[in-house]
SEGU-129268 format. One record per atom (N, C-alpha, C): x, z, y. Coordinates in steps of 0.1 Angstrom, whole numbers, plus 5000, padded with zeros to 4 digits. Layout:
XZY ...
END
This chain:
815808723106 816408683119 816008773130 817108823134 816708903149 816108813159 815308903171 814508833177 815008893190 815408773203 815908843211 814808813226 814708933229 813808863245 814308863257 814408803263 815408733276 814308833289 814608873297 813708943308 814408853320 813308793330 813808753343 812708753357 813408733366 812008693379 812508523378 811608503383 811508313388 812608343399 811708423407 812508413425 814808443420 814808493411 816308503411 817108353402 816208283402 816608123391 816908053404 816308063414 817207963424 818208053435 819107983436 819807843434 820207793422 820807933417 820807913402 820207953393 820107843381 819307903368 820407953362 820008063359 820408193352 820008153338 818808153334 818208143323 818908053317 819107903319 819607823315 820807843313 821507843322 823207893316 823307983307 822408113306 822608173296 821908113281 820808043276 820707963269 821607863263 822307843272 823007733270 824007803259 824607923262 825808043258 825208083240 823908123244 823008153233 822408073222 822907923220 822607823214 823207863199 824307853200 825207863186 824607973177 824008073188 823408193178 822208153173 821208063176 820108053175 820507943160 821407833165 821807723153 822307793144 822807923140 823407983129 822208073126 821008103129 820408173123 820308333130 821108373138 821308513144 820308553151 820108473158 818908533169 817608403169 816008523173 815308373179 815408433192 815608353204 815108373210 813708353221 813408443233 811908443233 812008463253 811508353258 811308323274 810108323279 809608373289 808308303292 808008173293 808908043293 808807933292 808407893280 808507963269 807907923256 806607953253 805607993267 804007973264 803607873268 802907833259 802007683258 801107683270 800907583275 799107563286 798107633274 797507673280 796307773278 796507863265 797607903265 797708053257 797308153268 797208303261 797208423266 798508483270 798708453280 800108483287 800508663286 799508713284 799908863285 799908843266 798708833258 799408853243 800408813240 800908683242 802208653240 803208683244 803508793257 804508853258 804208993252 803409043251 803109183247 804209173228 803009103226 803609033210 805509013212 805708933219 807108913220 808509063219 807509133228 808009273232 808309373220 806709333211 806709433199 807609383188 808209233188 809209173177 810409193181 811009233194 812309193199 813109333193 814209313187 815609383183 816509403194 816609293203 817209283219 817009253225 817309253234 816709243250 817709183258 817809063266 818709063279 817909043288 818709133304 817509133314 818709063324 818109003331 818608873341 817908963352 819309063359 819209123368 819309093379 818309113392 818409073402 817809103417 817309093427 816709173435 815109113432 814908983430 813408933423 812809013408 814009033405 813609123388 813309253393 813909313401 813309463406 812409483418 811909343419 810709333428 809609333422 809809213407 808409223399 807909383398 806509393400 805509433396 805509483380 805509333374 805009323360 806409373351 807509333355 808609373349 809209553349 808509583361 809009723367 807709823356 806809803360 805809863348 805309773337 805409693330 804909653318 806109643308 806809543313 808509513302 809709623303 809909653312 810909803311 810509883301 809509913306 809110063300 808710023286 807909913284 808109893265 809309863261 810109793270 811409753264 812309883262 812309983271 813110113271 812210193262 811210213261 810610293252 811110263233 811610093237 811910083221 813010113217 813610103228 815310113223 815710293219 814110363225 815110563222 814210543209 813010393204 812210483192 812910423181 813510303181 813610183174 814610133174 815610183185 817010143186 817510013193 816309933200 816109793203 817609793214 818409703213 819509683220 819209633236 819709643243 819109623257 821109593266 820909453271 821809433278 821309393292 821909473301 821209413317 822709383317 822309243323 823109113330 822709133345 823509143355 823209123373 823709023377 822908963378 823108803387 822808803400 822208953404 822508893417 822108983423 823109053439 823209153447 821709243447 821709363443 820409423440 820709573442 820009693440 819909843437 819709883427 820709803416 820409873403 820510003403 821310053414 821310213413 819910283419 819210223418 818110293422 816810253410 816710173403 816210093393 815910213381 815110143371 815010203358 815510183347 816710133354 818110093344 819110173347 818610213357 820110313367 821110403353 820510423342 821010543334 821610433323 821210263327 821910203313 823110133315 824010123307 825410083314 825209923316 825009843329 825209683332 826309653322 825909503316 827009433307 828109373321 827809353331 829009343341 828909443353 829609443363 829509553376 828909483382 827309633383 826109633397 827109553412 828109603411 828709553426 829109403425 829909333413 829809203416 828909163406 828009113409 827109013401 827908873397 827308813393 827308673388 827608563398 826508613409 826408533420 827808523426 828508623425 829608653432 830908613428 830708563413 831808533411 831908333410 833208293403 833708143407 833208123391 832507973397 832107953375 832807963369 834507963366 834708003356 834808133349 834608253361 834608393357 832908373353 831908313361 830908323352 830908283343 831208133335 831208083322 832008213311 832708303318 833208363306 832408493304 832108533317 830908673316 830008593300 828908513306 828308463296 828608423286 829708393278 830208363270 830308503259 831708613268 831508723263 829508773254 828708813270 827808843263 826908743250 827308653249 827208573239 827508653224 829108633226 830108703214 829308873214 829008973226 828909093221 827309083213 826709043214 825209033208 825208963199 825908873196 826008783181 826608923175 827808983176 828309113170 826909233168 826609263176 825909353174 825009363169 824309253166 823009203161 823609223144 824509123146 825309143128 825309263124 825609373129 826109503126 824909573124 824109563131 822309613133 821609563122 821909453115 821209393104 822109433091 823409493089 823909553081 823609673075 823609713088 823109873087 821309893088 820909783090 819209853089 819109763067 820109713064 820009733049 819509823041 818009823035 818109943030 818809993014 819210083011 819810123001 819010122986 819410082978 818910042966 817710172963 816210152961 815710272956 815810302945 816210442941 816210492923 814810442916 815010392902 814110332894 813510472889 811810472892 811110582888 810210512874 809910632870 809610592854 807510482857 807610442852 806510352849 805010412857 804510492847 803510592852 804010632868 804510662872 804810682884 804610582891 805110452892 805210332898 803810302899 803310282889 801510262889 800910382898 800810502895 800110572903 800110502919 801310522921 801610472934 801110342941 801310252931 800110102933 799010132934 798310202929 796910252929 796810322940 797310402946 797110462956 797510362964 798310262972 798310212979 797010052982 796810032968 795609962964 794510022973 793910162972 792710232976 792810242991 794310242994 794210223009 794210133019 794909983012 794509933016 793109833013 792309893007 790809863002 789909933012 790310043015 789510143028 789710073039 790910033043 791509953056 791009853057 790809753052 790009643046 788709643050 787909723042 786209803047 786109803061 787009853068 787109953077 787609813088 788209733084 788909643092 787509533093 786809503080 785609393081 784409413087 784609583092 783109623101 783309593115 785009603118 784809583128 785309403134 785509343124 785909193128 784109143127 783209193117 781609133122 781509203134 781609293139 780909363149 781709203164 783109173162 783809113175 782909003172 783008943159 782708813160 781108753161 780008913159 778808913164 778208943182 779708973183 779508983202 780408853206 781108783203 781508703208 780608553208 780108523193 779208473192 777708493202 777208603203 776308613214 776608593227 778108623233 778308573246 778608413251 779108393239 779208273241 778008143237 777108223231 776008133220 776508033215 776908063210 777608003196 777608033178 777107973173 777108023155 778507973153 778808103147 780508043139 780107993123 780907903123 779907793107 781607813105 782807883106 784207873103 785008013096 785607963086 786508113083 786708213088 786608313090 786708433101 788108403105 789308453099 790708373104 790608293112 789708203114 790208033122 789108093134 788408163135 786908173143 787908263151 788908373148 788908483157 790708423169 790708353157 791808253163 791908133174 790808093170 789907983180 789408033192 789108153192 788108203203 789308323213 790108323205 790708453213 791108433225 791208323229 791408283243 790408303255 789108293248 788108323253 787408493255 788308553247 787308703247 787808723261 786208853270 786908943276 787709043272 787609113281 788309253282 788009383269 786809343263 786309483255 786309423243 786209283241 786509183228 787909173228 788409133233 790009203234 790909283224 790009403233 790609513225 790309573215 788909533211 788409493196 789509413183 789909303191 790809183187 792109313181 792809363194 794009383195 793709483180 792509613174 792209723171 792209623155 792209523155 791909443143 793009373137 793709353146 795509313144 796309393138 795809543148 796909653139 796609663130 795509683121 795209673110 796409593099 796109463104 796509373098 798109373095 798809433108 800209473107 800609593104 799609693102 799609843101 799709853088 798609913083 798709963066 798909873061 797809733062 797709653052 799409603053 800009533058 801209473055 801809583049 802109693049 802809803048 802609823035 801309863034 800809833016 800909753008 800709633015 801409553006 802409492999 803409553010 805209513009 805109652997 804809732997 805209852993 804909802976 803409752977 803409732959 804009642958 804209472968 805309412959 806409442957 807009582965 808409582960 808009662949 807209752941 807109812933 807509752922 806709642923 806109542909 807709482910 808309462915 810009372915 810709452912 810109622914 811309702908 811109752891 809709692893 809209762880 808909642869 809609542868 808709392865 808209402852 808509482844 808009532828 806609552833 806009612841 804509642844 804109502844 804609392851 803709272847 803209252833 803909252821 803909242810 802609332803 802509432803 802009562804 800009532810 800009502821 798909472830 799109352836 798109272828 798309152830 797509102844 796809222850 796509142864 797109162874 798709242870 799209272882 800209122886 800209052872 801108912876 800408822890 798808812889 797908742902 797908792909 798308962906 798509032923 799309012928 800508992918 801909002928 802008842930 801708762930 801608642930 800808612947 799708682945 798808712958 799608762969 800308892970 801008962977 802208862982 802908782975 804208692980 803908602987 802208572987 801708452995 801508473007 800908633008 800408673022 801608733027 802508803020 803608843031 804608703036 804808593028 805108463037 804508403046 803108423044 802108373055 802308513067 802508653065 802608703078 804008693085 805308673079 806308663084 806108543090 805708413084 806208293090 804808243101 803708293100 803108273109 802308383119 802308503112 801208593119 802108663130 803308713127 804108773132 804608683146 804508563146 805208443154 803508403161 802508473157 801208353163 800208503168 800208513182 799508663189 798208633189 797608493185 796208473185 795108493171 797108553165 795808563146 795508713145 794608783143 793908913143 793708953131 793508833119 793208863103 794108743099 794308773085 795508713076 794708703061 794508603059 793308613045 794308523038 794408563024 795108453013 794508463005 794008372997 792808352986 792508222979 791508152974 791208082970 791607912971 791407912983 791907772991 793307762989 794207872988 795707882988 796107892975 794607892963 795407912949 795708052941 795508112952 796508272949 794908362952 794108382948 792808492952 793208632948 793108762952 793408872952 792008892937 793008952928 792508952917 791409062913 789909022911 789109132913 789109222902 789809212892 790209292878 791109372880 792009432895 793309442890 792909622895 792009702902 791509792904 791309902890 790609782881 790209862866 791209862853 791709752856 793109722849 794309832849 794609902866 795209972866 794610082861 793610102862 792710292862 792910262845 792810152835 792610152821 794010222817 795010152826 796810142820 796510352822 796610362836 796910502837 796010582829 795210542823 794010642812 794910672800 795310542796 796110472783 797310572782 797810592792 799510632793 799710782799 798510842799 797910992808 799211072803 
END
């Protein structure tokens, strides 16, 4: 499901909500599955109001901005959400519709070079509700369209089936890296969770998962960024590595048969890539993603030697 993020000021929602009427247009897409979409009204009391938009930022495929003279007053919108929002769309292709609701200098803005889904000169404001019920409506229909077409085309194309020995090498090397990443990821989640714990005096007696999760509301500024340096990880190689061997193992499924501990690995791998899509990806306060024992599925500590035996075997 595409993920779409709505951009607005408060000060341009009165007299009218904007937001809502466009929500309201944007329903049917959400009930069919097309879009999620993502408001600042969707942070809970006592979240992290900046992770949870930062995060929102880094998931969105599209973008509507609820243009207005309050939206090109923000501060936070002019340097924080533009510029990641436009920086995604030249790296990533992220779709970007500015909506003007209301008399402003888009021509002077950091939108000036993107084409408005209606004319800078008549806004929203300006027109009679029925020309606005149909503006919003339209942008409704063009982003359910284009979203479809963006999800066709980022289909990737069948990979050619490489011979066996090949397939394994390549698990093994992605194995080793994300084993380094791992190392490299657990020096620095003791190091947060040994400074956090001292500032707060507190012994954590809990999961690291649930400890860094629990507390992240509470880090400063340099725990933080510790957090944030521990997340990439988590969405960096490691997810990356791991999608990569389970698609291996699905393209190659005779290797289960073959190496019998790649069946608890890939077993392992289906658990944590459903646990990061359905919650890590959607939750800016998780930093580590553990699947193991308690879930049934433990990352199999044979499957390192198992592989080095197959490739000795098959040299």
């Amino acid at each position: 499901m595409s993920s779409l993020f709505i951009s607005y000021a408060h000060r341009d929602m009165d007299p009218t909500d904007w937001l809502d009427r466009l929500t309201l247009y944007l329903a049917p897409l959400r009930e069919h599955g097309t879009v999620e979409t993502w408001e600042d009204n969707k942070i809970r009391a006592g979240d992290q109001w900046r992770l949870e938009i930062d995060a929102a930022l880094e998931r969105a495929t599209a973008a509507i901005l609820l243009v207005g003279p309050g939206f090109l007053a923000s501060e936070f919108i002019t340097k924080i959400e533009l510029p990641t929002l436009l920086q995604s769309a030249q790296r990533r292709g992220t779709r970007v519709y500015p909506l003007i609701v209301g008399y402003c200098r888009y021509d002077l803005s950091p939108l000036k070079d993107y084409q408005a889904f209606n004319d800078p000169t008549a806004p929203l404001e300006d027109r009679d509700l029925p020309k606005q019920n149909k503006l919003l409506n339209e942008l409704s229909q063009q982003v359910d369209a284009d979203l479809r077409q963006k999800k066709i085309a980022a289909q990737p194309a069948p990979e050619p089936r490489v011979n066996l020995r090949s397939a394994v090498v390549k698990i093994q090397r992605h194995l080793e890296s994300n084993h380094a990443a791992f190392l490299a990821q657990a020096r620095r989640r003791n190091d947060l969770v040994a400074a956090v714990e001292m500032r707060l005096k507190i012994k954590g007696t809990i999961q690291y998962e649930k400890f860094l999760f629990r507390h992240c509301p509470a880090m400063n500024e340099e725990e933080l960024f510790e957090f944030n340096q521990i997340r990439a990880m988590t969405a960096g190689v490691i997810h990356d590595g791991n999608q990569a061997v389970l698609t291996l193992l699905d393209q190659n499924p005779e290797l289960l048969e073959q190496i019998d501990a790649l069946t608890a690995l890939r077993q392992h791998l289906a658990f944590w890539l459903n646990k990061y899509d359905r919650v890590f990806e959607k939750e800016p306060r998780m930093a580590l993603l553990y699947t193991g024992v308690e879930d049934g599925v433990p990352f199999p500590k044979t499957v390192d030697g198992a592989v080095a035996s197959w490739l000795s075997a098959n040299s």
